[in-house]
C-alpha positions, 0 to 999 in steps of 0.5 A: 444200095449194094452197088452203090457202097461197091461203086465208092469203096472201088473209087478214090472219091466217093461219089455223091450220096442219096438221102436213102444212102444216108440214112443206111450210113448213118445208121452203119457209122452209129453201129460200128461206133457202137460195136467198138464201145460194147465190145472195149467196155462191156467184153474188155476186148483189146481195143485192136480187136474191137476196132477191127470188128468194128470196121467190118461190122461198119462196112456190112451195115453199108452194104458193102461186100465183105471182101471190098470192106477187108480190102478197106480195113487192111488197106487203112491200117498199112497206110497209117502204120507206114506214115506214123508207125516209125515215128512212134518208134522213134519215140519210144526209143527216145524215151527209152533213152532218157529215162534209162540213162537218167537224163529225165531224172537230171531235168527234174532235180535241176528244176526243183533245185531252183524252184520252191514255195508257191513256185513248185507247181510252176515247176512241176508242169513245166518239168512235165511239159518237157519230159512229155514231149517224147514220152508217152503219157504212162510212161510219163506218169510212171517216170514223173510218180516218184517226183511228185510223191517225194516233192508233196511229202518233203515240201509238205505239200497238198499232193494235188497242189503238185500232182494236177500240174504234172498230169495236166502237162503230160496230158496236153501234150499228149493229146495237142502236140506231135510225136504223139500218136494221137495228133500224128494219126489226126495229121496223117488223117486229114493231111494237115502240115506237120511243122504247123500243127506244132507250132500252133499246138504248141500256141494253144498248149501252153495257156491251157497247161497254165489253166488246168494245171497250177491255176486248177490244182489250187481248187482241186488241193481244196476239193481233195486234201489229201497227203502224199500216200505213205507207200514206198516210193519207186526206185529212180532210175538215175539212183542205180547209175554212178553218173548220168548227162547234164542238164543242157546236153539233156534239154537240147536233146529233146527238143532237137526234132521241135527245133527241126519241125518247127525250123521246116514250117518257118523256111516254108512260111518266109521262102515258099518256093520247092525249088529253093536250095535252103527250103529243100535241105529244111524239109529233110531235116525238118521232116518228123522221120529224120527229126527224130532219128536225129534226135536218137543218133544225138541222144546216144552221145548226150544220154547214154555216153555220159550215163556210162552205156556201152555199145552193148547195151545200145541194142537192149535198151532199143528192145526194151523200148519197143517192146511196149508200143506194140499194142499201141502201134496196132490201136493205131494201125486198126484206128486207121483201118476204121477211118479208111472203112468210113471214108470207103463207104462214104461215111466221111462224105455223108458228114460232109454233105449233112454239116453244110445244111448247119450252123455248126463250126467245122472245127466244133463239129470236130471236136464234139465227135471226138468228146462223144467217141471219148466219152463212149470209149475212154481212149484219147487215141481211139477218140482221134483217130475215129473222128479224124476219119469221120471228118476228114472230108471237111479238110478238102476245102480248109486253109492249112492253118484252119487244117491244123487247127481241125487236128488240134479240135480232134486232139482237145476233144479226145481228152474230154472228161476221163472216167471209169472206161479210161485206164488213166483214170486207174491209174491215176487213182491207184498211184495217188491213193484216192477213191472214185469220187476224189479221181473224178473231182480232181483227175476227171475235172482237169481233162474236162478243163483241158478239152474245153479250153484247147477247143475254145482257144481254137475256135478262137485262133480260127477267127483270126488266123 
């Protein structure tokens, strides 16, 4: 078995598995999962340490030289880093941007200022909806605390009347729609079409954002009234500035690099010729690299401009905004060193071999590896890109429309039920005041409505698309 998983982590393909070699992958895979989850809940070890031990404790148990699983590891984790890691970056200076020179802040008083009464949580998940397509979701939910605590008290509101709809759309775009990390690590994964995960991202995302969000937030405001908590409010960004952008300068910014990503999938869809002069000028600009920085380049004139920022504070604001992506940069990087390991020793070809002899969906397999691995871990992140790795075979043969749709079945079951292992879970908790039991009736049920209903709607986008 030794030459055997050498033979495979040497090859670009793994080479056909016995049934002797299954049972010792299998039981590698269940071990290095294993290894990862005791070591990121029992010893609250930095999930980039549990993952990198994970990854050599998975490619031991194969019976792969410890050299060859090094060399698997390292290798993953620099491919994964060099095809999202600038985008993440690109990212987080955007919502830098936003938030500092309080356009973030221009979006939502001007949404609130047309909407009210039975309409404020139409409101508050679209504000979320828009303000957490560049952000990450704890920077979204830090940035959005402030408006959904002044909206319930002001408006009288029940808070998880106005708070479930803001976390509901900060979460679907967090786990369905790229630049997130998680979505661009399962595309990057299973080499699925960018333009076209989006756009059927996008599709699956706003009927699931209505579901779990102002429809669930009427049940949960039952389950769980309480008010706003009666704590001080964190200072607005926007009420240190004497100025900041307009609305429609703001709105256009952001959705800058969707337009251009989308632009690319729709010329490649009605053109399809790589030779074609308009359909190459598309795919530059409509690559996610040249989407975002042009996003950024833009968002120095329509953010930081009319905020009054100067050159001088273009290169701190940079560094500020980098600064706390790091971490995530290296989950995601040792994310890709441990699905590089699993497709190395043949794990991902062993879930190829084993789901042809059953009657599961692909795409359903996909997404109950991911809620297992959710479950286990509490991180989305380390959810997708775990599974991304496990199924990533099943992509070989898979239209690109069926490839993206197994990247958005990765995406909705990473979100599968928040408990206590998952450090939105605290969060959520503590900024809202509550206690265990009314998180998990309110925040844990909205993420298990968001999973089930993203993954039925792909099952069913997979009949018919």
């Amino acid at each position: 078995m030794t030459r055997l998983s050498v033979e495979m982590l040497a090859a670009d393909a793994p080479a056909p598995i016995t049934s002797a070699g299954h049972a010792q992958l299998g039981l590698a895979v269940l071990a290095g999962i294993a290894v990862i989850v005791l070591l990121i809940t029992k010893f609250k070890l930095h999930a980039f340490l549990s993952l990198t031990i994970g990854s050599l404790a998975l490619g031991a148990i194969a019976g792969a030289p410890l050299d060859k699983a090094i060399t698997s590891f390292t290798t993953g984790l620099g491919t994964t880093v060099a095809g999202v890691g600038v985008l993440i970056a690109l990212g987080a200076i955007l919502g830098k941007m936003l938030a500092d020179s309080g356009g973030a802040d221009q979006i939502v008083d001007t949404i609130l200022a047309k909407a009210g009464g039975r309409a404020m949580p139409w409101a508050m998940v679209l504000i979320a909806s828009v303000i957490g397509l560049p952000l990450f979701f704890e920077v979204g939910v830090v940035l959005l605390i402030p408006v959904v605590l002044m909206v319930a008290k002001r408006g009288n509101y029940s808070l998880m009347r106005i708070g479930i709809p803001a976390l509901a759309g900060l979460s679907v775009m967090h786990g369905l729609v790229p630049p997130h990390p998680g979505p661009l690590v399962a595309i990057d994964a299973v080499k699925a079409n960018l333009g076209v995960t989006l756009a059927l991202g996008v599709l699956v995302a706003i009927p699931t954002v209505i579901i779990a969000g102002p429809l669930f937030s009427r049940y949960a405001a039952r389950w769980v009234d309480v008010p706003a908590p009666d704590r001080m409010i964190p200072q607005r960004a926007s009420e240190e500035l004497e100025k900041r952008p307009g609305f429609g300068p703001t709105l256009a910014t952001i959705l800058l690099p969707v337009v251009l990503m989308l632009s690319k999938a729709l010329v490649d869809i009605v053109i399809d010729d790589p030779t074609n002069l308009t359909q190459r000028v598309f795919d530059v600009i409509g690559s996610p690299l040249i989407a975002l920085l042009a996003a950024v380049l833009v968002g120095i004139f329509t953010l930081l401009r009319p905020a009054g920022f100067g050159r001088e504070r273009l290169t701190p604001l940079v560094e500020k905004g980098l600064a706390p992506i790091a971490g995530i940069l290296l989950i995601v990087g040792a994310g890709g060193g441990f699905k590089q390991t699993l497709i190395d020793t043949g794990a991902g070809q062993m879930i190829l071999d084993i789901s042809k002899d059953w009657s599961i969906p692909a795409l359903l397999l996909a997404w109950l590896i991911a809620v297992g691995i959710r479950l286990a871990t509490g991180s989305a992140t380390v959810a997708t890109v775990s599974a991304a790795g496990l199924v990533a075979p099943l992509a070989a043969d898979m239209s690109t429309t069926h490839t993206a749709l197994l990247v958005l079945a990765i995406g909705a079951g990473s979100l599968f039920f928040s408990h206590v292992n998952d450090a939105g879970f605290w969060l959520v908790k503590e900024y809202f005041g509550l206690n265990v039991g009314q998180t998990i009736k309110t925040w844990s049920v909205m993420e298990t409505i968001i999973s089930v209903v993203a993954g039925g709607l792909v099952l069913l986008l997979s009949l018919v698309i």
